[in-house]
VMD Tcl script that draws the C-alpha trace (Angstrom):
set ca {
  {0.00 0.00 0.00}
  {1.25 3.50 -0.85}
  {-1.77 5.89 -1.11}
  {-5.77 5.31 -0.65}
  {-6.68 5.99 -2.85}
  {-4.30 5.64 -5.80}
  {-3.82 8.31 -8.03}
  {-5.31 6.09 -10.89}
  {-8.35 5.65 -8.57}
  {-8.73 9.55 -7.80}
  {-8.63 10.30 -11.57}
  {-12.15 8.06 -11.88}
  {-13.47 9.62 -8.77}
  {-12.83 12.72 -10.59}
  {-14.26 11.19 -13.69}
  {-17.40 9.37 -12.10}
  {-17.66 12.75 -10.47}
  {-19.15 14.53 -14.00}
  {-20.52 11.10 -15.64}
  {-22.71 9.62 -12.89}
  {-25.55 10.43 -10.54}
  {-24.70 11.69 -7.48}
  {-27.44 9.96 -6.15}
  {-25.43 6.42 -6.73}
  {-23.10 6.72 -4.08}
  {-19.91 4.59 -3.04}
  {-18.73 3.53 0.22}
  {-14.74 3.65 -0.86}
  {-12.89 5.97 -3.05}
  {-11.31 2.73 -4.40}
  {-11.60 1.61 -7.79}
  {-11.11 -2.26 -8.47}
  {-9.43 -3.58 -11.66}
  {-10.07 -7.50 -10.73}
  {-10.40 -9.92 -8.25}
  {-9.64 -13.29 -7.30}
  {-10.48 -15.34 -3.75}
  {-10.41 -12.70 -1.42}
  {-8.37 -10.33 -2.63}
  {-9.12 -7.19 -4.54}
  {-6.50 -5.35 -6.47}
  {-7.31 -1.20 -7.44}
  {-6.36 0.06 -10.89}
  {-3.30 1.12 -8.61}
  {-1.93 -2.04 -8.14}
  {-2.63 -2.23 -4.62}
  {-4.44 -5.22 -2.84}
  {-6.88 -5.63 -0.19}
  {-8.61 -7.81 1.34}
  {-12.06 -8.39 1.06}
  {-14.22 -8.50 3.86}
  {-17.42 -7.22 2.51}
  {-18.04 -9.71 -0.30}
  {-19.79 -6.95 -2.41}
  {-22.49 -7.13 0.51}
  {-22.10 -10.85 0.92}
  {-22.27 -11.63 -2.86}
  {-19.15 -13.66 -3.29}
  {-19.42 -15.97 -0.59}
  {-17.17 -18.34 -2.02}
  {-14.83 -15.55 -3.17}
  {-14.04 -14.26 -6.57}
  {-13.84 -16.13 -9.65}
  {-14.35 -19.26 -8.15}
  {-13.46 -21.96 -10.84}
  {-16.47 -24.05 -11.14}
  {-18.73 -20.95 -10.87}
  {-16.98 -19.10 -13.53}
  {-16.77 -22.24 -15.79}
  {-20.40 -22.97 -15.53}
  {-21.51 -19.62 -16.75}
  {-18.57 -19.32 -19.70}
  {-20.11 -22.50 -20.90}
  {-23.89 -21.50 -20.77}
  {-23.02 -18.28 -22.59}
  {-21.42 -20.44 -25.50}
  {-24.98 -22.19 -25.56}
  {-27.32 -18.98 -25.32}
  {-27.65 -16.06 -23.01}
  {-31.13 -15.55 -23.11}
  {-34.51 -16.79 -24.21}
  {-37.00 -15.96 -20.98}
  {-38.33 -18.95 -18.88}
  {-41.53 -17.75 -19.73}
  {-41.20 -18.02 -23.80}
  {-39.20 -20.80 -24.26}
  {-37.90 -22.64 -21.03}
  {-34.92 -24.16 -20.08}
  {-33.86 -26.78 -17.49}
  {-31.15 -25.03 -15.30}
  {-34.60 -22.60 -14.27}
  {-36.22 -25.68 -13.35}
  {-32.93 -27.47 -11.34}
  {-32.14 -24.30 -9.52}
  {-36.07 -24.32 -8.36}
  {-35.65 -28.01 -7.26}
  {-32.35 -27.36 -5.48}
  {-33.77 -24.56 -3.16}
  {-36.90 -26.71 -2.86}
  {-34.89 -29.39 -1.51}
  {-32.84 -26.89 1.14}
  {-34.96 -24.67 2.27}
  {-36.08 -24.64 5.93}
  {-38.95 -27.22 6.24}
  {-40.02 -30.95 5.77}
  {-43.35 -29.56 3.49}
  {-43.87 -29.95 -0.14}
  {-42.32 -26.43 -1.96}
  {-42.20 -24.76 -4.64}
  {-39.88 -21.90 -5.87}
  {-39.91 -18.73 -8.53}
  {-37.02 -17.41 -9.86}
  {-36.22 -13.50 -10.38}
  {-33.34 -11.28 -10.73}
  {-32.25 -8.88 -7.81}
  {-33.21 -9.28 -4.13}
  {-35.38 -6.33 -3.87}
  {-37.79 -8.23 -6.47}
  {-37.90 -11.54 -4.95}
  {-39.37 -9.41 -1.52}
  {-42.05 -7.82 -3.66}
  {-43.07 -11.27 -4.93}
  {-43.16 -12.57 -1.29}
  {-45.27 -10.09 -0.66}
  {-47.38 -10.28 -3.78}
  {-47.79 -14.15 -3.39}
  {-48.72 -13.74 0.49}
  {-51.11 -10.74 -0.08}
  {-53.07 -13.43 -2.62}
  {-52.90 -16.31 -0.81}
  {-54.68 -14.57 2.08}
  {-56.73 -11.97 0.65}
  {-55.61 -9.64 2.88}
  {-52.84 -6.69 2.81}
  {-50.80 -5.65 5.97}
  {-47.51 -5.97 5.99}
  {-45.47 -6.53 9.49}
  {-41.65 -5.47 9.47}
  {-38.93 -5.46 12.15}
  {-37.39 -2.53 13.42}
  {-34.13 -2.04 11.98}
  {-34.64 -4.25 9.15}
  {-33.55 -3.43 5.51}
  {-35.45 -4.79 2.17}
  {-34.19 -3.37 -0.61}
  {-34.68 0.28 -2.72}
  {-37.75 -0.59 -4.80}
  {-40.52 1.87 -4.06}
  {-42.26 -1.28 -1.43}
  {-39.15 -1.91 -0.08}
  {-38.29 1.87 1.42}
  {-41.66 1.28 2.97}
  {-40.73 -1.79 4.46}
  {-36.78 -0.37 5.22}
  {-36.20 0.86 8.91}
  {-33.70 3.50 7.94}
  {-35.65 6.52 5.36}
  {-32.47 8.47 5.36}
  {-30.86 8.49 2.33}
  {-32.79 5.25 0.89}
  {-36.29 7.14 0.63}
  {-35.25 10.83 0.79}
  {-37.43 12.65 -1.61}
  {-38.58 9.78 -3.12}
  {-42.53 10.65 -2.60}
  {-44.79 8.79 -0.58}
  {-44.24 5.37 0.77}
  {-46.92 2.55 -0.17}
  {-49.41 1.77 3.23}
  {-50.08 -1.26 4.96}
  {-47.33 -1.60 6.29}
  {-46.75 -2.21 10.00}
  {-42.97 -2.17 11.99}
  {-42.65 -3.78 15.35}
  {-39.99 -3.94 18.11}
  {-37.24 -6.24 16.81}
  {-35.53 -8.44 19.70}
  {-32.04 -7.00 20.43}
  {-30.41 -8.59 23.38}
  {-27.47 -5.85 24.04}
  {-29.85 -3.24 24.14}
  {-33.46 -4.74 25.38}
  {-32.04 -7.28 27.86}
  {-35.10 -9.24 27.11}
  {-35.42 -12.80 26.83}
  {-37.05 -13.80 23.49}
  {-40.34 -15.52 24.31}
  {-40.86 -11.85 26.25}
  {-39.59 -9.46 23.35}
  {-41.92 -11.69 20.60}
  {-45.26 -10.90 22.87}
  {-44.05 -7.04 23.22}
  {-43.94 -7.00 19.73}
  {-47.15 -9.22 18.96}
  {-49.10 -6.93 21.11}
  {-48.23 -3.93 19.34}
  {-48.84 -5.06 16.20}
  {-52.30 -6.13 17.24}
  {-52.92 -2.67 18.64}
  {-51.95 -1.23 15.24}
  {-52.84 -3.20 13.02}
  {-54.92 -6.55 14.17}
  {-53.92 -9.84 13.07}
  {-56.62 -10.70 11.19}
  {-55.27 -7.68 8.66}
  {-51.64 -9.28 8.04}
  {-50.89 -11.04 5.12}
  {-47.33 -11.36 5.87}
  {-44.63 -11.12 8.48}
  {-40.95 -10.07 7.12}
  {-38.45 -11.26 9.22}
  {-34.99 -10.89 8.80}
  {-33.36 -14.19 10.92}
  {-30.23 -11.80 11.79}
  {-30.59 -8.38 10.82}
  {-27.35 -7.34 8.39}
  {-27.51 -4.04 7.65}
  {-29.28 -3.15 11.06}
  {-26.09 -4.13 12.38}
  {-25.99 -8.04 13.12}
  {-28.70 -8.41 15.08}
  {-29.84 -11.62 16.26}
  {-32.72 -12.06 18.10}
  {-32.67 -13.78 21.65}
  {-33.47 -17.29 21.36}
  {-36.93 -18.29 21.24}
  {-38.33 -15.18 19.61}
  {-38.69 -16.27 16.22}
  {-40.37 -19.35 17.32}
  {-42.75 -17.43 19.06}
  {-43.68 -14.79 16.55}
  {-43.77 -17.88 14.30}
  {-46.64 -19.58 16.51}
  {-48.66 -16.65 16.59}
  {-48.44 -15.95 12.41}
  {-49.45 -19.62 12.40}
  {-52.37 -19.30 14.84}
  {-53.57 -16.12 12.87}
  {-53.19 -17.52 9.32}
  {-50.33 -14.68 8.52}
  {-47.36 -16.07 6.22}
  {-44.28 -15.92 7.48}
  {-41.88 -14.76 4.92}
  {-37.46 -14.99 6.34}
  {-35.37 -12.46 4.38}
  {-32.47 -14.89 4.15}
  {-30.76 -12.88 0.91}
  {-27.88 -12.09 2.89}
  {-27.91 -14.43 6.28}
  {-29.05 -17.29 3.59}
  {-26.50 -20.15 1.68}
  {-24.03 -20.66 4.14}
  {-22.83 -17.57 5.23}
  {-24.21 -18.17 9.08}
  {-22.73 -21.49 8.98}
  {-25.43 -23.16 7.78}
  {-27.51 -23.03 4.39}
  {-30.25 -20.79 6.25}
  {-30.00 -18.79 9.34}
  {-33.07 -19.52 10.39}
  {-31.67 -23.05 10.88}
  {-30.21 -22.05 13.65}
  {-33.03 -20.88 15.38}
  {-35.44 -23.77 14.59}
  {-37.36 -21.25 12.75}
  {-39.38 -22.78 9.91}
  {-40.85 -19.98 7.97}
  {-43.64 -20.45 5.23}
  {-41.95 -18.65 2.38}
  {-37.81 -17.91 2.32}
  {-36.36 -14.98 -0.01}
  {-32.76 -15.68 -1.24}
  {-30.86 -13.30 -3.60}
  {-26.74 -12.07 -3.07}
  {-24.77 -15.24 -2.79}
  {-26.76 -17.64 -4.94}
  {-25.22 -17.24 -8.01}
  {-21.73 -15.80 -7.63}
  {-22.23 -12.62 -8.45}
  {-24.29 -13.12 -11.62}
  {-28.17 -11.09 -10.89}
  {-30.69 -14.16 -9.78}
  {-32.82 -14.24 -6.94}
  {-35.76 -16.81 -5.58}
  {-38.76 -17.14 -3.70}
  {-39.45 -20.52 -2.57}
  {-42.46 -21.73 -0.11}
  {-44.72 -24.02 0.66}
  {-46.61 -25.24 -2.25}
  {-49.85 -24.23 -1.81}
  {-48.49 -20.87 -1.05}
  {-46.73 -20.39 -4.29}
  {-48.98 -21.02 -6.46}
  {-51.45 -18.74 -5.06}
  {-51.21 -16.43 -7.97}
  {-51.95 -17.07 -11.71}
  {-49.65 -17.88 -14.12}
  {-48.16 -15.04 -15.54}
  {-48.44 -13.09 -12.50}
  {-44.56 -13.21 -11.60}
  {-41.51 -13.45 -13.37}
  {-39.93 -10.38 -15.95}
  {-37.45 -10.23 -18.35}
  {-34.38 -11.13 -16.82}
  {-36.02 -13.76 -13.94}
  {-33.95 -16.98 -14.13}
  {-31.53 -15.73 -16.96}
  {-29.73 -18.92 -17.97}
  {-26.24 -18.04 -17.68}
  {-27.20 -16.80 -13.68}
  {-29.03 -20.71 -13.72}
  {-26.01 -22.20 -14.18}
  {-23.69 -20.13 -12.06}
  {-26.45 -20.59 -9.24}
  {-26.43 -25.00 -9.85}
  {-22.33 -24.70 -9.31}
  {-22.42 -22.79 -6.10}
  {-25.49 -24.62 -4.91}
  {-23.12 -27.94 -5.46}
  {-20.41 -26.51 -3.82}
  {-22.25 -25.03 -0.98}
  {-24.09 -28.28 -0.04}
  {-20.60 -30.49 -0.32}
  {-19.16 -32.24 2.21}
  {-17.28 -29.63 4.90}
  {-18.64 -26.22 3.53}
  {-20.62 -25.80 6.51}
  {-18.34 -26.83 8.82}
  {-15.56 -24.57 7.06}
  {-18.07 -21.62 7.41}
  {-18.55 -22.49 11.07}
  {-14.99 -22.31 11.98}
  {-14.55 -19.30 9.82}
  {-17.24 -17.67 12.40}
  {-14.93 -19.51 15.59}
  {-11.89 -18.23 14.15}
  {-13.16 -14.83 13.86}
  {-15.15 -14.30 17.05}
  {-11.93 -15.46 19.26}
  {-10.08 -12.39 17.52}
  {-12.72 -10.19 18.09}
  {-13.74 -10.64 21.78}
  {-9.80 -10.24 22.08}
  {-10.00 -6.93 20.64}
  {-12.72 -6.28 22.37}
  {-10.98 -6.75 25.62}
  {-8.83 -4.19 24.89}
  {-10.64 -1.41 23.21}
  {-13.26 0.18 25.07}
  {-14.93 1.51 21.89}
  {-15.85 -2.13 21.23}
  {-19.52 -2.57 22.89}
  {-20.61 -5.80 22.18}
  {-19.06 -8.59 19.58}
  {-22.08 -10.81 17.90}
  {-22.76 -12.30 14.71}
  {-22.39 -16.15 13.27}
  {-19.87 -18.09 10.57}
  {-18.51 -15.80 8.29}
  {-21.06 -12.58 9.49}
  {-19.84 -10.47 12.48}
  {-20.61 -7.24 13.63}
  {-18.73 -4.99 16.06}
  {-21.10 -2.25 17.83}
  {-18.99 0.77 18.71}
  {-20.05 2.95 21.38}
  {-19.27 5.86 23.39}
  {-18.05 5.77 27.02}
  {-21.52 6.31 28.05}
  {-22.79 3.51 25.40}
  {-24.30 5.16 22.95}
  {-24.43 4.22 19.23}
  {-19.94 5.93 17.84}
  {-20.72 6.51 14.48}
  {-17.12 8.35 14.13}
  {-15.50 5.48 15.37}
  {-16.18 3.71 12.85}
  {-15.61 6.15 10.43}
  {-11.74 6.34 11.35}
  {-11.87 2.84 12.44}
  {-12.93 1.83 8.74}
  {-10.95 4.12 6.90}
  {-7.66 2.99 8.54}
  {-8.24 -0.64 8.22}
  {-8.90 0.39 4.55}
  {-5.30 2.27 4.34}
  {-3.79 -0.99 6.13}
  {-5.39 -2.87 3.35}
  {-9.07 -4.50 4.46}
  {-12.08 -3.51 3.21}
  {-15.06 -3.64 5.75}
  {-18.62 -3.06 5.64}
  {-21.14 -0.22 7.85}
  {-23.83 -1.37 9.74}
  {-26.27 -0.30 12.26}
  {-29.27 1.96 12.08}
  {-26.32 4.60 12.98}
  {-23.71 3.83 10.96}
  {-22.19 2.62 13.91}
  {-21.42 -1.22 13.50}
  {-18.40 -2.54 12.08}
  {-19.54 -5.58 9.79}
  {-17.50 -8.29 8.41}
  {-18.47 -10.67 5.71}
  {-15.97 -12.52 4.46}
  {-16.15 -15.60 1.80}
  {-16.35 -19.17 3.46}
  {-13.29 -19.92 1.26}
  {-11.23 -17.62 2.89}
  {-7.56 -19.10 4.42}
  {-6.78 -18.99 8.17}
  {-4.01 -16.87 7.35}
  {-5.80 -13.98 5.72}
  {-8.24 -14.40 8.64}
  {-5.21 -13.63 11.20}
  {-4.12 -10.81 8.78}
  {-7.67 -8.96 8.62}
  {-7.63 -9.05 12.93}
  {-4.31 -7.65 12.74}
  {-5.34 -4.79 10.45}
  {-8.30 -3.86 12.88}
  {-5.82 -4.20 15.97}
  {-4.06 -1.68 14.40}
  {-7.15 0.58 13.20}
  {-8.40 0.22 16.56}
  {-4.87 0.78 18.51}
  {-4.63 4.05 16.03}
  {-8.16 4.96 17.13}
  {-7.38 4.61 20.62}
  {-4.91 6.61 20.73}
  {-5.63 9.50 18.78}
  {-8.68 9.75 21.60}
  {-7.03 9.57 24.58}
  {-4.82 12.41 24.01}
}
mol new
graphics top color blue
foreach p $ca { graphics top sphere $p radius 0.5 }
foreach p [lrange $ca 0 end-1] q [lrange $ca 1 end] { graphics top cylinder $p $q radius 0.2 }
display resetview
């Protein structure tokens, strides 16, 4: 490393500066020129290492062989023809793959579409006609997407809906479970929530519950156990669909295929976008049968839903990802990393609380008096960036320090990232306490 960024990079930032919307902002002034595992090299020449995972994208790191070779080889085939004109029978294979590891012992079905944002809506769409009814019940702190439903259904308005208009109705957000802050045990944090939304909205109004099974961009929140189950009982009782936002807790990045796995949580319906395809835009909705096909045919799918070259990146990582050892190699990725951190956090008092699972970890950063450091982890983040590791934001604040690195990631790049962020925070610390 000589200079973040690179004078190469500050040349597009000057660039991007006159040619794009300022609206499309980007968390680094970095500019990559290609990737492999998980390292990223700038048009600089200099290389970093990649905790973020383009959001938890690349879960089994860049240019991964099989995933790359499966999609050079569909493009030699065709590209395109639309599942809905003329099918093909990677569309139907990836359906019968997440319908075989999915949460749940019931018959499913799934419906394939391109970002993550989309595959919500069609949750929603398929719930609201299954039931006939329209409410909506979010989490607080939970994130959806930036379709015009989704910043409805996003905790956070600032900037995601900022002068967007109004935000759609129906839509009701209850007390999430957050054991460092609440204290609550989960049975007791699922009936304060339950009761509210009955005050506001009545159950027999919900079509839907949207649950995020840990909360990413709210900052790596995971509920205290038995929650879920209980807000699952009472969606069951009431006839409400529960829908799990697993696009980016989902295929293995918690250390097992679906977060909610580890929480015995078996929702109706489970959303999967990000990692399923290795970087290549496909998403899925897949749910109990009777669920899915609630809706006519033609209701769902658009023009790029199921492309075939994303089909057959998405069969190679869902081989990969169900093979023998990649959930057990995402596990210890998680042991590996949560050792380092509650180490750290031991000796940096900025560090309030350590939490996450496998190979998605969040570090809240706090004042002395405990409240949400925002500027920590603006200087925390931009040194660790100058040392050379790219981390993520998190937190309703901007105040959580999230990691996401592949599950193929080596032990020794593991051990290099925690000493980058002993060094961030050692900088931090003392640049404060003079």
């Amino acid at each position: 490393m000589t200079q973040v960024p690179g004078t190469m990079s500050e040349a597009l930032h000057e660039l991007r500066a006159t040619e794009v919307s300022a609206a499309v902002g980007s968390y680094t002034p970095i500019y990559i020129s290609h990737a492999e595992g998980s390292i990223l090299t700038d048009v600089d020449g200099q290389e970093y290492i990649d905790f973020g995972c383009g959001i938890g994208v690349t879960t089994l790191g860049h240019g991964h062989p099989a995933v790359l070779e499966a999609a050079i080889d569909q493009m030699r085939k065709f590209s395109h023809t639309l599942f809905t004109i003329t099918p093909y029978d990677s569309y139907v294979k990836v359906a019968q793959q997440l319908n075989r590891i999915a949460p749940g012992d019931f018959v499913k079905k799934s419906v394939l579409s391109s970002t993550g944002a989309e595959a919500v809506e069609n949750a929603i769409k398929i719930a609201r006609a299954h039931t006939g009814r329209n409410g909506i019940a979010v989490l607080d702190h939970g994130y959806h997407g930036r379709t015009n439903l989704t910043l409805g259904l996003n905790y956070k308005a600032v900037p995601l809906a900022t002068g967007a208009g109004p935000r759609p109705g129906e839509i009701y957000r209850a007390p999430n479970s957050h054991p460092y802050l609440d204290g609550m045990d989960g049975p007791t944090a699922a009936r304060k929530a339950i009761a509210y939304l009955e005050k506001i909205s009545g159950a027999e109004n919900l079509a839907c519950f949207l649950i995020e099974p840990i909360q990413g961009e709210g900052g790596v929140i995971e509920p205290a156990p038995g929650f879920l189950n209980e807000i699952q009982r009472w969606c069951n009782d009431n006839g409400i669909v529960v829908i799990a936002d697993e696009i980016q807790t989902g295929l293995g990045r918690t250390g097992t295929l679906f977060a909610s796995e580890h929480f015995d949580f078996v929702p109706d319906v489970v959303v999967t976008a990000k990692a399923i395809a290795g970087g290549i835009p496909v998403s899925a909705v897949t749910g109990r049968a009777d669920i899915m096909d609630s809706m006519k045919p033609g209701a769902l799918s658009g023009t790029f839903s199921g492309n075939p070259v994303g089909c057959a990146a998405a069969l190679a990582v869902l081989d990969e990802l169900t093979a023998p050892g990649m959930m057990d190699r995402s596990a210890e990725i998680g042991r590996m990393i949560q050792t380092g951190l509650r180490e750290l956090q031991s000796r940096y008092s900025v560090i309030g609380d350590v939490r996450g699972r496998g190979a998605l970890h969040g570090i809240e950063l706090v004042h002395p008096d405990g409240s949400p450091h925002p500027e920590a982890f603006k200087a925390i983040s931009k040194r660790a960036l100058e040392l050379g590791l790219l981390v993520l934001p998190g937190g309703s604040d901007g105040h959580v320090l999230r990691l996401l690195p592949a599950i193929t990631v080596s032990d020794e790049l593991i051990e290099s990232a925690l000493g980058i962020l002993d060094r961030a925070f050692a900088d931090f610390q003392a640049s404060h306490s003079q």
